[in-house]
DSSP file (Angstrom, degrees, kcal/mol; ACC not computed):
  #  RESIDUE AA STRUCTURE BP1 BP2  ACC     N-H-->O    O-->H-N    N-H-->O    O-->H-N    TCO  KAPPA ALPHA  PHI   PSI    X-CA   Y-CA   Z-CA
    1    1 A X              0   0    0      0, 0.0     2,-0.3     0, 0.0    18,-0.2   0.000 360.0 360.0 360.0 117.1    0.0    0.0    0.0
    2    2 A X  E     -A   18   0A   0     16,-1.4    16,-2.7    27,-0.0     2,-0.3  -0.967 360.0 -77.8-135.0 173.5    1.5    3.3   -0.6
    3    3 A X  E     -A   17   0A   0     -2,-0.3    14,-0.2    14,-0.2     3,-0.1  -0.607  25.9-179.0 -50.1 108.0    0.4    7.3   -1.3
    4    4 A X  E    S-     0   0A   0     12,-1.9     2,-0.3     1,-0.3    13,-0.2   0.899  74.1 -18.2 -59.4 -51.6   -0.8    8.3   -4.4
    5    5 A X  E     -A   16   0A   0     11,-0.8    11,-2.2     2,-0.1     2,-0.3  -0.964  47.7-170.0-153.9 154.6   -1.1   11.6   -3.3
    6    6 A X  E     +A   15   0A   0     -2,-0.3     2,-0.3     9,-0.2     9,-0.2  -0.997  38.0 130.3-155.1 118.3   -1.3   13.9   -0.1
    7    7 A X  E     -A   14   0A   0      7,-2.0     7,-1.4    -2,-0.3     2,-0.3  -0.955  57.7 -80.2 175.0 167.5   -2.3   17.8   -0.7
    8    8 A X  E     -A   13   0A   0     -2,-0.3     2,-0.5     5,-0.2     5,-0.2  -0.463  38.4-167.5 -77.9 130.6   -4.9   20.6    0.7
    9    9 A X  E >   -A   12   0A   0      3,-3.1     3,-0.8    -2,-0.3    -1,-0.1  -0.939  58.5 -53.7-112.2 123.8   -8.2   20.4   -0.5
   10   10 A X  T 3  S-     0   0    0     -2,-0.5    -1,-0.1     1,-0.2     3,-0.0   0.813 128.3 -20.2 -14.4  93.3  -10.7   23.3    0.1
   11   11 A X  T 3  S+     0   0    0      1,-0.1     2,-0.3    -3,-0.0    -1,-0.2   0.481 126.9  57.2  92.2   3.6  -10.0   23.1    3.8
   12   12 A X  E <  S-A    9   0A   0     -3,-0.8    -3,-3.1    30,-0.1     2,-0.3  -0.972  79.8-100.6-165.7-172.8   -8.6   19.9    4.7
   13   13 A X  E     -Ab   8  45A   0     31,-5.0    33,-1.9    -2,-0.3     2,-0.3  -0.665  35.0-154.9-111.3 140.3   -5.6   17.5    3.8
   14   14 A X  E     -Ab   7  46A   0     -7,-1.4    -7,-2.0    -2,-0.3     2,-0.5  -0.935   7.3-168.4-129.3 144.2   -6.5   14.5    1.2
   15   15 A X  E     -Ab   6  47A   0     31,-0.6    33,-2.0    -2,-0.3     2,-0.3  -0.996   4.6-167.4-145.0 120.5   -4.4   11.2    1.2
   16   16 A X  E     +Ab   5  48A   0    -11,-2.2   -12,-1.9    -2,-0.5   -11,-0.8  -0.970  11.2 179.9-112.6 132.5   -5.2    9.2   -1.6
   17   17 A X  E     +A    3   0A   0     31,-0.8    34,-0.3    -2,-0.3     2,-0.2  -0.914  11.8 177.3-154.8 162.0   -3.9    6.0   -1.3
   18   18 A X  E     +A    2   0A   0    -16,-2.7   -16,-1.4    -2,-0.3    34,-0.3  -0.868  39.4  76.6-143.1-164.7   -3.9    2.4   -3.7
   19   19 A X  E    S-e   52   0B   0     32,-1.2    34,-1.3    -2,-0.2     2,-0.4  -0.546  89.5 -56.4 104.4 178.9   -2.3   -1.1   -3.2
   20   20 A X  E     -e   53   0B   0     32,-0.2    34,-0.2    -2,-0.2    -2,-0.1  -0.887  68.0 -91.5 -93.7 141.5   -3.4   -3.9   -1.1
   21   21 A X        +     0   0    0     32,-3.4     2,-0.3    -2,-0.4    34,-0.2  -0.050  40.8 177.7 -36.4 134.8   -3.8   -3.2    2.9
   22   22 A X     >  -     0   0    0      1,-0.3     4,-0.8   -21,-0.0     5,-0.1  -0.890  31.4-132.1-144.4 147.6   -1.0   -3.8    5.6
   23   23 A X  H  > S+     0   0    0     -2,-0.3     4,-1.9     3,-0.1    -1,-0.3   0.968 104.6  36.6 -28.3 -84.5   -1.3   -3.2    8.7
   24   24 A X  H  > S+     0   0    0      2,-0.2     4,-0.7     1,-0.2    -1,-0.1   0.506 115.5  53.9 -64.6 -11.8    1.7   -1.4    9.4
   25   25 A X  H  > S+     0   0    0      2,-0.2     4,-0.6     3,-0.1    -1,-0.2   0.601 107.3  54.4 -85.7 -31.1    1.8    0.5    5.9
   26   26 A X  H >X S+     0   0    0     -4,-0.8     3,-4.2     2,-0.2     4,-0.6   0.930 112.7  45.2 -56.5 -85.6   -1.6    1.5    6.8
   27   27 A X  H >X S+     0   0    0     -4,-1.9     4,-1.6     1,-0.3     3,-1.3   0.630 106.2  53.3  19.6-102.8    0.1    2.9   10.0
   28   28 A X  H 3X S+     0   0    0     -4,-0.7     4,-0.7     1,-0.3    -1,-0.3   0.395 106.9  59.8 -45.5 -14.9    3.1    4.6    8.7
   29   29 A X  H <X S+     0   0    0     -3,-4.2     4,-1.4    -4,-0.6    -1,-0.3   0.829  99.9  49.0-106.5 -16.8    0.8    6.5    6.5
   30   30 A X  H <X S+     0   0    0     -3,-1.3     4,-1.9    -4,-0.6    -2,-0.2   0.832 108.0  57.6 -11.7 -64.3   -1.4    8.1    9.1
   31   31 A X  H  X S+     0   0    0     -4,-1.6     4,-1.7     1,-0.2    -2,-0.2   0.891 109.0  45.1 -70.9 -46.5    1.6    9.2   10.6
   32   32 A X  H  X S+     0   0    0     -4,-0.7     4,-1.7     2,-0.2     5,-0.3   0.938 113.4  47.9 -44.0 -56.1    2.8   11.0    7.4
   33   33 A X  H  X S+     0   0    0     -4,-1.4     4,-1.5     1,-0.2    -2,-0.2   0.740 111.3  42.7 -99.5   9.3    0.0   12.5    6.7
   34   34 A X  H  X S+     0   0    0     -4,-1.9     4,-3.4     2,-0.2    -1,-0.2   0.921 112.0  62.6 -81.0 -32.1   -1.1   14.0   10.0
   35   35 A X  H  X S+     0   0    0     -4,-1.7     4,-0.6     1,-0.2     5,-0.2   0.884 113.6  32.0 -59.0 -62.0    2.6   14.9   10.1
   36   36 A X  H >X S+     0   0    0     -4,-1.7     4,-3.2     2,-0.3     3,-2.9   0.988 110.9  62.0 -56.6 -71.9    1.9   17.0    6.9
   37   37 A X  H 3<>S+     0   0    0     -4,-1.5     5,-3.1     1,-0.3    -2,-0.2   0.825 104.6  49.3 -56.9 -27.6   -1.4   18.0    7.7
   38   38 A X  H 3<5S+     0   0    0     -4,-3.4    -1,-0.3     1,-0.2     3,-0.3   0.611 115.0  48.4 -75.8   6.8    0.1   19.8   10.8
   39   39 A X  H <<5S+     0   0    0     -3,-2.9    -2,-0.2    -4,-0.6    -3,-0.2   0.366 103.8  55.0 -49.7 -34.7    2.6   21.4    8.5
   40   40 A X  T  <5S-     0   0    0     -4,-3.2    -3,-0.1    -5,-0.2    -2,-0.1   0.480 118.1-110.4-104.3  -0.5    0.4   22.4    6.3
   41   41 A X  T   5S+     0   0    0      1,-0.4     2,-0.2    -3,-0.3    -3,-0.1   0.287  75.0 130.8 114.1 -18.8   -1.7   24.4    9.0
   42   42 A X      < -     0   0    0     -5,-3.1    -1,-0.4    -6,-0.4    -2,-0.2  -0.701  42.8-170.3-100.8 147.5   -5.1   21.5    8.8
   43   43 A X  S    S+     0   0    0     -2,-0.2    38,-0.4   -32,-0.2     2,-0.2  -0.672  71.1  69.3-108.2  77.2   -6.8   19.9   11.5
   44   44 A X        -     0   0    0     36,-0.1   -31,-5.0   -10,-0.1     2,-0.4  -0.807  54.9-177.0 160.6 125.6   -8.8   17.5    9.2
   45   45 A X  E     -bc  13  82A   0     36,-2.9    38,-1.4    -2,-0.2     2,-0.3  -0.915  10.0-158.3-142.8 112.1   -7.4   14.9    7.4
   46   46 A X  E     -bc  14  83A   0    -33,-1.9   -31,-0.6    -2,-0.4     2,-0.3  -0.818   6.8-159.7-118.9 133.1   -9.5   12.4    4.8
   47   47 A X  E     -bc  15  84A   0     36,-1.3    38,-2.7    -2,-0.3     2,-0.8  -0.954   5.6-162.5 -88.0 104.9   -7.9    8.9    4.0
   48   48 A X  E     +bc  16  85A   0    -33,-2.0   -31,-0.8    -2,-0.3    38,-0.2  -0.959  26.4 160.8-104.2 103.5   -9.3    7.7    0.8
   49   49 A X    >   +     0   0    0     36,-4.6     3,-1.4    -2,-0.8    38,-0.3  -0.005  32.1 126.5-109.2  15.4   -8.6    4.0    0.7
   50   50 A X  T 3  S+     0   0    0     35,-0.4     2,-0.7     1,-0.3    37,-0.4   0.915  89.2  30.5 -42.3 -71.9  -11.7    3.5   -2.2
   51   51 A X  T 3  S+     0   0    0    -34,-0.3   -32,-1.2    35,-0.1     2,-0.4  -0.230  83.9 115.0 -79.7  45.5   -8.5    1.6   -4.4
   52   52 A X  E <  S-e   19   0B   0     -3,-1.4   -32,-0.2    -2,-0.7    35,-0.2  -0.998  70.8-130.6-163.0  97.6   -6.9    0.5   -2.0
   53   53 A X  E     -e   20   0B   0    -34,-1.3   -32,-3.4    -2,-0.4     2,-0.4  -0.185  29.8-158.5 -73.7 134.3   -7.2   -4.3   -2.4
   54   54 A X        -     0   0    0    -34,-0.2     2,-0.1    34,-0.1    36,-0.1  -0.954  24.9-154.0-142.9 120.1   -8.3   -6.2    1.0
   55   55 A X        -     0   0    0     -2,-0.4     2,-0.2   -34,-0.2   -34,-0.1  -0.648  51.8 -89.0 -61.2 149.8   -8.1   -9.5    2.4
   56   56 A X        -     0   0    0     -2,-0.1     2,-0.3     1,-0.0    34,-0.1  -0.444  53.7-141.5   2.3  89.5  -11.2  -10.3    5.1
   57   57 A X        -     0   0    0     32,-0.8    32,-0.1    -2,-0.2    -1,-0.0  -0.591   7.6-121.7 -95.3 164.4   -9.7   -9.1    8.6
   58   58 A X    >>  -     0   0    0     -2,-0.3     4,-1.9     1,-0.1     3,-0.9  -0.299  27.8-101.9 -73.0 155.2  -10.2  -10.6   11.7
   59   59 A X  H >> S+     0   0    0      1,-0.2     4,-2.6     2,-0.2     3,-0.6   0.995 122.9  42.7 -37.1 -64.8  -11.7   -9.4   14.9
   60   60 A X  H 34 S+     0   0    0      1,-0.3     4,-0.2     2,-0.2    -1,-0.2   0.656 108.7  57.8 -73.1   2.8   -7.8   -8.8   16.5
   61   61 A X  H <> S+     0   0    0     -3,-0.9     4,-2.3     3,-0.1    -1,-0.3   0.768 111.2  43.9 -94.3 -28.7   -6.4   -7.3   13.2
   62   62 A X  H <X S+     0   0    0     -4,-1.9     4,-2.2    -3,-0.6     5,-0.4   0.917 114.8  45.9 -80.2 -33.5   -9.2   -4.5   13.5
   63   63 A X  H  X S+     0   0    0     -4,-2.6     4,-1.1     2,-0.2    -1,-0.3   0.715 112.3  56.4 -74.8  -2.5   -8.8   -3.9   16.9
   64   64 A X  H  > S+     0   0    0     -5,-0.4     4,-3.6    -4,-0.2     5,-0.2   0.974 112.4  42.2 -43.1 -86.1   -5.3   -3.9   16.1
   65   65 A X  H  X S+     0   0    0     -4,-2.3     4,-3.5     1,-0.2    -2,-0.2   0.769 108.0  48.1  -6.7 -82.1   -5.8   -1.5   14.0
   66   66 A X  H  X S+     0   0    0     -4,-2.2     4,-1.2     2,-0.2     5,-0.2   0.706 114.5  52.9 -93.6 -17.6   -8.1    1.0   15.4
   67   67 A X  H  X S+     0   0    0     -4,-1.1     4,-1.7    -5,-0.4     5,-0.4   0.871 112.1  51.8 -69.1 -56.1   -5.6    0.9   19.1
   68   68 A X  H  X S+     0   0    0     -4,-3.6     4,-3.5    -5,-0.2     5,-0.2   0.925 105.6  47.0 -29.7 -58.8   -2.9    1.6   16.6
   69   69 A X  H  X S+     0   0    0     -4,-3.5     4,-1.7    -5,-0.2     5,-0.4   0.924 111.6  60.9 -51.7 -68.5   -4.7    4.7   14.8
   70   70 A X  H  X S+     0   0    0     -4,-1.2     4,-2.7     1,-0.3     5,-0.3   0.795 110.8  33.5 -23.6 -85.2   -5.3    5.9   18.4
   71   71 A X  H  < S+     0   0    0     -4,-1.7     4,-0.5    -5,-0.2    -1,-0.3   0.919 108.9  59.8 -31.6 -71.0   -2.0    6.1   19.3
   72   72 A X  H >< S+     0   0    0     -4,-3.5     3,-2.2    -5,-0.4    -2,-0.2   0.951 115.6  40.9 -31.9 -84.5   -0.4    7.2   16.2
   73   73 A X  H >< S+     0   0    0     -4,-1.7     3,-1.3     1,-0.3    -2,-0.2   0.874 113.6  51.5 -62.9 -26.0   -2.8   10.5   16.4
   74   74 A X  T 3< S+     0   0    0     -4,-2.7    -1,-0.3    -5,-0.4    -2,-0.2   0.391  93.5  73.3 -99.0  19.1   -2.5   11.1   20.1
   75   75 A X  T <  S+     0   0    0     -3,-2.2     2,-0.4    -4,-0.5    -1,-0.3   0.456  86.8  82.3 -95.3  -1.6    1.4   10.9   19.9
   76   76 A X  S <  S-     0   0    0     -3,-1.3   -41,-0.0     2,-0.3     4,-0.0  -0.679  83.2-129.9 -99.3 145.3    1.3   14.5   18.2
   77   77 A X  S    S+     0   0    0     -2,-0.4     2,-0.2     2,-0.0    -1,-0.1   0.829  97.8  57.1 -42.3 -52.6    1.0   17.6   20.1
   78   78 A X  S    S-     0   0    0      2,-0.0    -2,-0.3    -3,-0.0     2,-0.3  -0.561  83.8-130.6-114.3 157.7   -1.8   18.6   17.8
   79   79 A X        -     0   0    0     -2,-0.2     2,-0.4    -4,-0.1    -5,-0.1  -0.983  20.4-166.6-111.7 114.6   -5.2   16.4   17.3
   80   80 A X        -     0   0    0     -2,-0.3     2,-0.4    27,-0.1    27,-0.2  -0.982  19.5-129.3-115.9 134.0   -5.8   16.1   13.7
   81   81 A X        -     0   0    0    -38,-0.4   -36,-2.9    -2,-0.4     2,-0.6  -0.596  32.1-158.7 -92.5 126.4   -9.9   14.6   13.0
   82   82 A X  E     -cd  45 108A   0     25,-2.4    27,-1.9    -2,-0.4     2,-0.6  -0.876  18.1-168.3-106.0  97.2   -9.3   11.8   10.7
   83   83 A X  E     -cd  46 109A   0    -38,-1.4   -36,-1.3    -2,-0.6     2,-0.4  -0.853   8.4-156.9 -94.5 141.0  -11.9   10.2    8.3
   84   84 A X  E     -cd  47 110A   0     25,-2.2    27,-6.2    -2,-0.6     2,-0.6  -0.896   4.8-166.3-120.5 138.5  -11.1    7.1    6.7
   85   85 A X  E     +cd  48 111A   0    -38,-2.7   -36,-4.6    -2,-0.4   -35,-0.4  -0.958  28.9 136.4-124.6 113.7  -13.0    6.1    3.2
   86   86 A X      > -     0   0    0     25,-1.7     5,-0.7    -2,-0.6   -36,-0.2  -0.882  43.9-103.9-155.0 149.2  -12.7    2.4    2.0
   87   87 A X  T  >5 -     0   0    0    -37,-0.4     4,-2.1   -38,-0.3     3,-0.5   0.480  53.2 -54.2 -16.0 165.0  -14.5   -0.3    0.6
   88   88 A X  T  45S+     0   0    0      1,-0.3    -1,-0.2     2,-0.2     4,-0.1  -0.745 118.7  18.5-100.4 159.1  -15.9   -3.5    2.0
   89   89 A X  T  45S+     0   0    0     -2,-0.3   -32,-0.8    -3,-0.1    -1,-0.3  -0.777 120.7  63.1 -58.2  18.2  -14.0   -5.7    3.6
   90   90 A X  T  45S+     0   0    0     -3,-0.5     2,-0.7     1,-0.3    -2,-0.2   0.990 122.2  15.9 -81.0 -84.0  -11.6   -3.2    4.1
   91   91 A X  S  <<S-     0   0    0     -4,-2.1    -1,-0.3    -5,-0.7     2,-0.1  -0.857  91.4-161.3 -88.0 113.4  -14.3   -0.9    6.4
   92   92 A X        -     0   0    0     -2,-0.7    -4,-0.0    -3,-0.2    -6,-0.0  -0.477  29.1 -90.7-105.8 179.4  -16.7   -3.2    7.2
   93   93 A X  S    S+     0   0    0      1,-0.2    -1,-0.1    -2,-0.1    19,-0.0   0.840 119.9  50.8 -57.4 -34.6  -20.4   -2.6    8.5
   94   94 A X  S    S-     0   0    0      4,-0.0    -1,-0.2     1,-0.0     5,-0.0   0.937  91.8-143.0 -57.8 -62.0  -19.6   -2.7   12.2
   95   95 A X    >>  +     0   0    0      3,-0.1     4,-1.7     4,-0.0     3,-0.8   0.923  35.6 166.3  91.1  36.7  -16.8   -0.3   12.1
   96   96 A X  H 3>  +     0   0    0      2,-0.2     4,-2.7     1,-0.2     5,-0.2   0.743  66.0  44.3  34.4 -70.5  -15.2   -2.2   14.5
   97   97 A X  H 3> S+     0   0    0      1,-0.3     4,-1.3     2,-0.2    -1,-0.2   0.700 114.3  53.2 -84.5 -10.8  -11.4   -0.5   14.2
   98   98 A X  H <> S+     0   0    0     -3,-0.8     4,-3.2     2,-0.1    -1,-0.3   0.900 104.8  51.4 -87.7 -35.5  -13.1    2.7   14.2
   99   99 A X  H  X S+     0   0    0     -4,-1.7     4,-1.8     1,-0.2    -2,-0.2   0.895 117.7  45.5 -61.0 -21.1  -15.2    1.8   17.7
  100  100 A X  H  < S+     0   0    0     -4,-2.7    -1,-0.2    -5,-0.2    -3,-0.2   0.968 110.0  47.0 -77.0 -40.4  -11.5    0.9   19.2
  101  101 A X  H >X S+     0   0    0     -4,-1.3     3,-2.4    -5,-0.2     4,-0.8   0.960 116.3  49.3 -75.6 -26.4   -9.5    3.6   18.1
  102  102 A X  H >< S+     0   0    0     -4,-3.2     3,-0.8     1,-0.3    -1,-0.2   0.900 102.0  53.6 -77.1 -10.4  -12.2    6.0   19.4
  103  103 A X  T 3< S+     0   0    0     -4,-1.8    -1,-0.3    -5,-0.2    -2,-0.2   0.281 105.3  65.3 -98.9  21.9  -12.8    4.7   22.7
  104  104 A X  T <4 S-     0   0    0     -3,-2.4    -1,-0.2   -38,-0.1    -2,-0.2   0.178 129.8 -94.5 -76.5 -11.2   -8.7    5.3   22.7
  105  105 A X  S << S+     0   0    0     -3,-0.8    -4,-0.1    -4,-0.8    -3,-0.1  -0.436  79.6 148.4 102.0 -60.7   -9.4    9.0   22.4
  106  106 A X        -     0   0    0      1,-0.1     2,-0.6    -5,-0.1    -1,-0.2   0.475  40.0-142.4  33.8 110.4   -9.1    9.0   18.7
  107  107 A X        +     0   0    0    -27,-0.2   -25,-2.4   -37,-0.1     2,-0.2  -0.922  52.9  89.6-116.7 135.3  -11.1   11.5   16.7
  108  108 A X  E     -d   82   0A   0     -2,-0.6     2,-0.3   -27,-0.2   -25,-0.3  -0.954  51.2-135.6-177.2 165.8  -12.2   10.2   13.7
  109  109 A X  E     -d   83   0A   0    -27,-1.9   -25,-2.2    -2,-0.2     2,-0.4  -0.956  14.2-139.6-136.7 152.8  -14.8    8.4   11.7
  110  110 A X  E     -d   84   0A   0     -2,-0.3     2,-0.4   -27,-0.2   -25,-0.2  -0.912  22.1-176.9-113.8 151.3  -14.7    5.7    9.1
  111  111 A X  E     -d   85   0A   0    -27,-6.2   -25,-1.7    -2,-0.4   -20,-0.1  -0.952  33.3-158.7-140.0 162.6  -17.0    5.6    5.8
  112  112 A X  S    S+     0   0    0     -2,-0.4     2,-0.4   -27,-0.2    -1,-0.1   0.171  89.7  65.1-124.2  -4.5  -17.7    3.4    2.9
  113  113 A X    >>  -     0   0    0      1,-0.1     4,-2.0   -27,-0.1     3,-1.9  -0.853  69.9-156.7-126.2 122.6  -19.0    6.5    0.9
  114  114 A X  H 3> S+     0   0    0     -2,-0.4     4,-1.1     1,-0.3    -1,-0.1   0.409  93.2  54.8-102.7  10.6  -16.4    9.2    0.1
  115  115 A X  H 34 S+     0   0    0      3,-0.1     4,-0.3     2,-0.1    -1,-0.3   0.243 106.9  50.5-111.1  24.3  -18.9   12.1   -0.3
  116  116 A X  H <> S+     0   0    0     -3,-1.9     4,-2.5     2,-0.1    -2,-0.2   0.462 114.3  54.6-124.9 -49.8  -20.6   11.4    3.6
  117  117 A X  H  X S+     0   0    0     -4,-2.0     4,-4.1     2,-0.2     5,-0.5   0.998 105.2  40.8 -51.9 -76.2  -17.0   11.5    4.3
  118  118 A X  H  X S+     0   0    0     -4,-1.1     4,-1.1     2,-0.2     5,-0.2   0.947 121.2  50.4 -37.9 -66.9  -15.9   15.2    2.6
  119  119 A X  H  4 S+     0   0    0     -4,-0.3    -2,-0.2     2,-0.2    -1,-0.2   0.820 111.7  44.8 -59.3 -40.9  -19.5   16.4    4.4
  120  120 A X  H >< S+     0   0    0     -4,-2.5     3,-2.3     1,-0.2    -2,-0.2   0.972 118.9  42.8 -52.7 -90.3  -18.3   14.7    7.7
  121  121 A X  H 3< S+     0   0    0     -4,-4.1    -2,-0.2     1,-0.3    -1,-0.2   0.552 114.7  51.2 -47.0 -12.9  -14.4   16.5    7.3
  122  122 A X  T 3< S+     0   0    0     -4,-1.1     2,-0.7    -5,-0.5    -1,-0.3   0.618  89.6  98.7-102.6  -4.0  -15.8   19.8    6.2
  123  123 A X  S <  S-     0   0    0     -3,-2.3     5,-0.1    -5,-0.2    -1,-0.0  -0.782  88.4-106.4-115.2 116.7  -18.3   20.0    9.2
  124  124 A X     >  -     0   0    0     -2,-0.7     4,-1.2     1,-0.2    -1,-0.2   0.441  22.7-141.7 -29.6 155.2  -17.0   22.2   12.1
  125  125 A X  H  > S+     0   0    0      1,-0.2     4,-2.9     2,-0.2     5,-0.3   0.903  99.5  61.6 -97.8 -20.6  -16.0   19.8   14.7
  126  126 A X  H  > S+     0   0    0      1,-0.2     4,-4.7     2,-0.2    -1,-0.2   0.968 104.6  54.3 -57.4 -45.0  -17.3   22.2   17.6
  127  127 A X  H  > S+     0   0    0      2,-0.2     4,-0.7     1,-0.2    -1,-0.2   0.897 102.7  55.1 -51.7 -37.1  -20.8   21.6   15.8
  128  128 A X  H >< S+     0   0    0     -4,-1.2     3,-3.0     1,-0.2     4,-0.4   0.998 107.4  47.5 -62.5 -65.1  -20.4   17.8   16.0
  129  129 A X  H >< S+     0   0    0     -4,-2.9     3,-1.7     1,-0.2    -1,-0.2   0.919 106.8  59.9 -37.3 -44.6  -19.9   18.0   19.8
  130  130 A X  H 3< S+     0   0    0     -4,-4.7    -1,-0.2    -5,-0.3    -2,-0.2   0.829 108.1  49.0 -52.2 -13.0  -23.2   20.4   19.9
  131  131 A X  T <<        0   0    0     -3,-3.0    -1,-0.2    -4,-0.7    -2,-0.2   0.503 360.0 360.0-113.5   1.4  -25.1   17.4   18.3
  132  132 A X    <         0   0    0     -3,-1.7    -1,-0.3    -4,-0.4    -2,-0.1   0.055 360.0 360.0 -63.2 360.0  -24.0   14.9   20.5
């Protein structure tokens, strides 16, 4: 799995990404692009995995997974809100890796449609707390 491309788009930082899923590539490219996206000023940061080839994962690979993201973002200084956009089996119905990393602290969402996503990332984050 690697980065197609990573660059601002009206108002937040887009990571485009293809290949098949790894754990640990997945990883290592979070961490680049919040790395960038505080560099570049954004706190909002969309992960596009739409082309981006999946085996089935297991229960312990997502929660793997969604402690990892946790960590990875709450090792910065700055909190950058992460949506992730991919396909099935990739993001699957449950959302599983997304319930783990957030009850890590994590802020973020995952989506299987990448224009629910953009509406999500564009949407003030103080408003999301109001609606809670």
């Amino acid at each position: 799995m690697k980065i197609e491309g990573l660059k601002e788009n009206g108002g937040y930082i887009l990571c485009d990404c293809t290949g098949l899923f790894g754990v640990d590539e997945f990883i290592e490219i979070i961490n680049q692009a919040i790395r960038y996206s505080i560099e570049k000023g954004s706190r909002t940061l969309l992960v596009n995995l739409s082309d981006v080839e999946s085996v089935r994962l297991d229960a312990f690979q997502r929660y793997t997974i969604g402690e990892r993201i946790a960590r990875t973002q709450l090792s910065f200084r700055e909190i950058v809100r992460i949506a992730v956009v991919g396909r099935e089996p990739l993001v699957e119905s449950r959302k599983f890796a997304e319930t783990v990393a957030l009850n890590r602290g994590a802020k973020g969402k995952a989506f299987h449609d990448l224009q629910e996503a953009i509406a999500w990332i564009k949407t003030d984050e103080k408003d999301l707390t109001e609606k809670i």
